[in-house]
N, C-alpha and C positions, 0 to 999 in steps of 0.2 A: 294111534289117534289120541292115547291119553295125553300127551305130551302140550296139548296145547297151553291149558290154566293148570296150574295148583293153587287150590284151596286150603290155604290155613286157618284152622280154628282154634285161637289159645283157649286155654281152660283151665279155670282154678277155681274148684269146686262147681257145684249147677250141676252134677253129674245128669241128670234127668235133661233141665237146658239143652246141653249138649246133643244126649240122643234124640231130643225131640228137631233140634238143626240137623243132625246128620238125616234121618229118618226125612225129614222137606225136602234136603238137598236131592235124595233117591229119587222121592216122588217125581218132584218137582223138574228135574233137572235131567232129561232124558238122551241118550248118547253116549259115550265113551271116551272124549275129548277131553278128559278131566282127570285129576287126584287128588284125593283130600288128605291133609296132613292134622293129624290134632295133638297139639304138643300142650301136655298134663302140667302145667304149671308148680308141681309139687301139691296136688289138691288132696286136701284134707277127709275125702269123702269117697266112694264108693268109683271117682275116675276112673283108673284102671281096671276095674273087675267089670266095670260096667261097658266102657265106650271101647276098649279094644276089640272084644270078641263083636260088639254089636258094627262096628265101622269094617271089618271084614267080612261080614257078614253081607251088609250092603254093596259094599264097594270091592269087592275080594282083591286081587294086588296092587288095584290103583289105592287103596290106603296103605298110610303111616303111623304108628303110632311112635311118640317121643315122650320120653318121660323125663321131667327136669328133677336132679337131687336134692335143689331146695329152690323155693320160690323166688325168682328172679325178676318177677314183672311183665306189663304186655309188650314190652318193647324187646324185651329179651326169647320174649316166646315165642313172638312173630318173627325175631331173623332167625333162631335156629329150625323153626320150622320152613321156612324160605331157603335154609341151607343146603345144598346139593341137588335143589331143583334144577331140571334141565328143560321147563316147560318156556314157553314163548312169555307166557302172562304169571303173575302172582296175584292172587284174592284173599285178602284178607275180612274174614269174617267173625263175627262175635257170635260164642258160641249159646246168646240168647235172642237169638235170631231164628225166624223164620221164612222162608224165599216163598214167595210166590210166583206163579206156574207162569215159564215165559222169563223170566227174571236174566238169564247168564246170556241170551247171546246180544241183546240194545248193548251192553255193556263193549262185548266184544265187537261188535257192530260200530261204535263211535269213534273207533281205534283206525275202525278202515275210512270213514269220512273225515278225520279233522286229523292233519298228519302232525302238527302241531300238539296235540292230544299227550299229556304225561300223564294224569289219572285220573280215571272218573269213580262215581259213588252213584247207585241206586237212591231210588227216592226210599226212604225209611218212617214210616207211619208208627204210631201206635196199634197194642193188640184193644180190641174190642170197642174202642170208638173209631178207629182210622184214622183218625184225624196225625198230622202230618207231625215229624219231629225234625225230618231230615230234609232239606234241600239245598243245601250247600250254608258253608259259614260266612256272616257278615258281618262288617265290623262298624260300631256306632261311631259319633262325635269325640268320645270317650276313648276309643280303641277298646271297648270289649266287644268280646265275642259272644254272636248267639247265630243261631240255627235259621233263618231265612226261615218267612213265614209258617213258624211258627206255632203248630194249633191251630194251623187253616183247615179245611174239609180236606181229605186223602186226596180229591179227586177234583179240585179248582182248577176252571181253566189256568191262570195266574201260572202253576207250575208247570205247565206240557211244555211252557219255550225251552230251549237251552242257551246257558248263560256262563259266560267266564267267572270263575272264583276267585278269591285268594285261597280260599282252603275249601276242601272239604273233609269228612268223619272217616275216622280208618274204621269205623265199624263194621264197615262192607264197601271195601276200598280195592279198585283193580289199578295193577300198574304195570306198565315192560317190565318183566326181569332186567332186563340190563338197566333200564332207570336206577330201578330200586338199589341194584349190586352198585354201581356209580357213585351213587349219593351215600354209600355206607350204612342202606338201612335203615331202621327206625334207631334215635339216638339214644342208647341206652341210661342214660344221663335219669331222664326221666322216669316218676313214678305212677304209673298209671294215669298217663294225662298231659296233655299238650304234646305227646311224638307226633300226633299226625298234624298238628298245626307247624310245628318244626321241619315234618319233611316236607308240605305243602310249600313254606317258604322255598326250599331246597329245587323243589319241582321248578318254581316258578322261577327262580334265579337262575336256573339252567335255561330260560328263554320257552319253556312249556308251557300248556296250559290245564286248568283243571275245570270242570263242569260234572254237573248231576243231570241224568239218563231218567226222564219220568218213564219212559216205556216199561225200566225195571223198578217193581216193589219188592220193600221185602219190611218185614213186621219186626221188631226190635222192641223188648221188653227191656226199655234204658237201665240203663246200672241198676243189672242185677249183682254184679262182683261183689264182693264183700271187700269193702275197705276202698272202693273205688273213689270217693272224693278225702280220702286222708291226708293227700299232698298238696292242695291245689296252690297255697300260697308260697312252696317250694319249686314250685313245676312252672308257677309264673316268673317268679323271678329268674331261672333258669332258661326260660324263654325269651325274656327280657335282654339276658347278657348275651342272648348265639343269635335272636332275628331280628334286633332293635334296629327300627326305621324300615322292616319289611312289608310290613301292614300299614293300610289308608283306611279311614273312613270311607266305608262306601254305602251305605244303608241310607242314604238320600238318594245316593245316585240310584239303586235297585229300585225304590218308591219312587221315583220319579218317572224313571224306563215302563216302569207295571201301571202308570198313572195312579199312584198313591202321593198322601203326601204326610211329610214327618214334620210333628208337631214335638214339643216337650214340654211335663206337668211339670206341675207347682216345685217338686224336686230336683229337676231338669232332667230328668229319663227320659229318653227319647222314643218318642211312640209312632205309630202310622194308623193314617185314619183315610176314608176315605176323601176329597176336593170339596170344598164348601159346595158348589154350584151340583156336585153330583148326590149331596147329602140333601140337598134343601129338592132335588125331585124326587127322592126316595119318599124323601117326607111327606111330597103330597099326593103320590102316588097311592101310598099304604098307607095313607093318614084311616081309612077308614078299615082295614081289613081285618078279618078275625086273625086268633093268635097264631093258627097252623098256616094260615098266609104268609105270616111276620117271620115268623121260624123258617119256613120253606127259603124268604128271599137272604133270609144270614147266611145258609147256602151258597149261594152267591156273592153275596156282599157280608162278608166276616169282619170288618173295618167299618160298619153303620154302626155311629155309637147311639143314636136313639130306641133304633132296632133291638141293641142287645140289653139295654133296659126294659123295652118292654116284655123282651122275651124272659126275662128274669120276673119279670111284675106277674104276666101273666102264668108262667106255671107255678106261682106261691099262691095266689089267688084261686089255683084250681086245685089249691091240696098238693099237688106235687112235686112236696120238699128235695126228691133228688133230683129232679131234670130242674128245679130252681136252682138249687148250690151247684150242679155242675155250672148251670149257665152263668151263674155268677162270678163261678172261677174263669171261667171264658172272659167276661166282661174286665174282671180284675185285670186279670194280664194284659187282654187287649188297652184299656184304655186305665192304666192305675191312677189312682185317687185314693184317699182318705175314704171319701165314702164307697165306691167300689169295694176297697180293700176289704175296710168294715163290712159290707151287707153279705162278702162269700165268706168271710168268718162266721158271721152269725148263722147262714142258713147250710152250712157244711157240719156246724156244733147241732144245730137243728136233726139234723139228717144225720146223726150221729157220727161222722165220719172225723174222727179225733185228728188223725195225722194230717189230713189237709187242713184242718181248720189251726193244728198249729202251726205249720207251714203259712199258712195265709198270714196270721197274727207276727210273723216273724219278718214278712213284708212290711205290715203297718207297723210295726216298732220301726225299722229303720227307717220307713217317711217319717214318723212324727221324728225320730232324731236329728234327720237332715232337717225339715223344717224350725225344727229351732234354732237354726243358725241361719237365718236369713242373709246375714252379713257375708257370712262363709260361700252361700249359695252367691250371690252378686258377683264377690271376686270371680266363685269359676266360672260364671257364667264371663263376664269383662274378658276374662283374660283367654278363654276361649273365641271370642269376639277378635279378639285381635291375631289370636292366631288365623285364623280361617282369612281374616281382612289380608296377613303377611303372606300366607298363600295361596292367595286368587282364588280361596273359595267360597265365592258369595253367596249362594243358596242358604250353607251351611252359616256363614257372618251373619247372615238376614235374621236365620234363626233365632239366633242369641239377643241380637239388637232387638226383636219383637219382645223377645222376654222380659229385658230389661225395660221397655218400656212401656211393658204393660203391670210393672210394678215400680214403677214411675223412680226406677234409677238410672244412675249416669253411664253412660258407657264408654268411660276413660275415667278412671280416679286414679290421683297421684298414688307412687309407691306400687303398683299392681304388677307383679314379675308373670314375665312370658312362662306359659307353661305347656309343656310337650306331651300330648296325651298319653304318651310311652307306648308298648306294647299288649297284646289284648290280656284279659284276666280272664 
């Protein structure tokens, strides 16, 4: 009965991490259908002495332990741990991860409904607020990549559907062994970053599909690795030259299907809000309510941008500088501005919390940088316009032309070169 999944867990350094995953996985994960493999990445820290005796412990001969001579990466650590399995599935899990109860069989479950099915991913939350990190990846106007809403509530209706991807996160990624073996694995090519966007392409070009399973959560405290974004502008261009032209713009189309709709600020970053005509009943709805009203309906509606001001107004006004700066960082993201940006800077330096509030400021550096090239902003704006007009993507054309002329420029200027959004960042 173990035969069915193996569980891999890289690991390099987090020795604690690690045991606190295996230790969830025990609890959590009842039955004998399973092996977990935790291949040490050459970890600098108490790895060995720690996770071997403790994963036998829990798991007695359904564990492995793999130890690498020198560190190699997550791509490297995930196929040799994937090596000489004989199991039906492979899981691949980040060893700063925690499962919750219920989590492994929706998973295995989706495999038996959609035969179609190459890989799916649990929903992945944040620890201690819930709020969501993971629901598959999407890609903007731009072709970058981000995370599908994003720092919504854990538990929004919005995420129960299931939905076709381009990609989703190897951070808690199930897939056929023989998929995986096919496709050659995660490409070692890569340095911590972009393999699972590279085999999603992989996935999908073999005629499969990929979607996120809300029935399964699991808690992921993001890049704890050490050194984990050290490569990113090597990993993109390397992504660039093996899946170029594999990714579309679809983050209209997802806001459109959920009934959102994507706007883009003064910068052209592409944002989601809720429909004018759904904002303007919010508005008179709770035009009069107290503040724990207002807060209960963001709940619901995370995309009111009136809402998330007041909910910012209101907990500074009541003294409660950190449910103000959190909320303002909520409001940042959701809906960025200049002032946005500004007002979670100030009440995160307020509330002492230095590392967000430089983080925040390293946002509003780069809006005011793009906004001072207004002329810079036009072209890409025009020349985007035309591309989506050359691809019968009008939603996305409409966009751009709104922009332009709400800052009453032309949308054709001689000399303007076609430009390819390329592949995600």
């Amino acid at each position: 009965m173990a035969d069915v999944v193996t569980i891999v867990i890289p690991a390099y350094g987090l020795a604690r991490h690690t045991a606190a995953c295996l230790t969830s996985l025990r609890r959590q994960t009842p039955g004998g259908y399973f092996r977990v493999t935790v291949v040490d990445d050459a970890s600098p820290d108490e790895t060995p002495e720690l996770i071997a005796p403790l994963g036998r412990e829990l798991f007695g001969p359904a564990f492995r332990f793999v130890r690498l001579a020198q560190n190699a990466g997550f791509a490297t650590a995930c196929n040799a741990g994937a090596a000489g399995s004989r199991s039906e599935y492979l899981l691949f899990l980040n060893n700063d991860t925690l499962v919750e109860k219920g989590w492994l069989p929706p998973l295995l479950t989706a495999f038996r409904e959609e035969r179609r099915l190459g890989a799916c991913s649990p929903l992945l939350v944040f620890p201690e607020t819930g709020r969501l990190q993971h629901a598959g990846v999407v890609f903007d106007p731009d072709l970058r990549a981000s995370h599908l809403y994003f720092l919504f509530p854990g538990r929004h209706p919005v995420l129960a559907g299931r939905r076709r991807l381009q990609a989703i996160s190897a951070s808690a990624f199930l897939v056929p062994r023989g998929v995986f073996e096919r496709l050659g694995g995660f490409f070692a090519g890569y340095k911590n970053g972009s393999e699972d966007l590279d085999l999603c392409a992989g996935i999908r070009a073999a005629g499969l599909d990929l979607t996120c399973v809300a029935q399964s959560r699991v808690v992921h405290d993001t890049s704890q690795t050490p050194g984990r974004f050290d490569h990113v502008e090597a990993n993109t261009r390397l992504l660039n030259a093996r899946q170029a032209g594999r990714f579309v713009p679809d983050l209209d189309r997802c806001a459109r299907r959920d009934g959102f709709t994507l706007r883009l600020n003064d910068w052209l970053r592409p944002y989601l809000t809720v429909p004018d005509d759904r904002a303007a009943a919010l508005a008179k709805a709770w035009e009069d309510r107290d503040a724990a009203a207002v807060a209960a309906v963001l709940e619901a509606e995370p995309l009111w941008e009136p809402g998330s001001i007041r909910a910012v107004r209101d907990r500074e006004a009541a003294g409660d500088t950190a449910t103000a700066a959190a909320n303002a960082r909520l409001r940042a993201h959701f809906f960025p501005s200049l002032e946005s940006l500004g007002e979670a800077a100030r009440l995160s330096r307020a509330n002492g919390e230095d590392a967000a509030a430089r983080e925040v400021l390293a946002d509003l550096e780069t809006a005011r940088w793009e906004l001072a090239r207004p002329e810079a902003l036009a072209s890409r704006a025009r020349a985007n316009l035309r591309l989506f007009r050359e691809s019968g993507r009008a939603s996305l054309a409409e966009l751009y032309a709104t922009w332009l002329a709400s800052r009453a420029q032309p949308e054709v200027a001689s000399g303007d070169a076609r430009v390819d959004p390329g592949a995600p960042a």
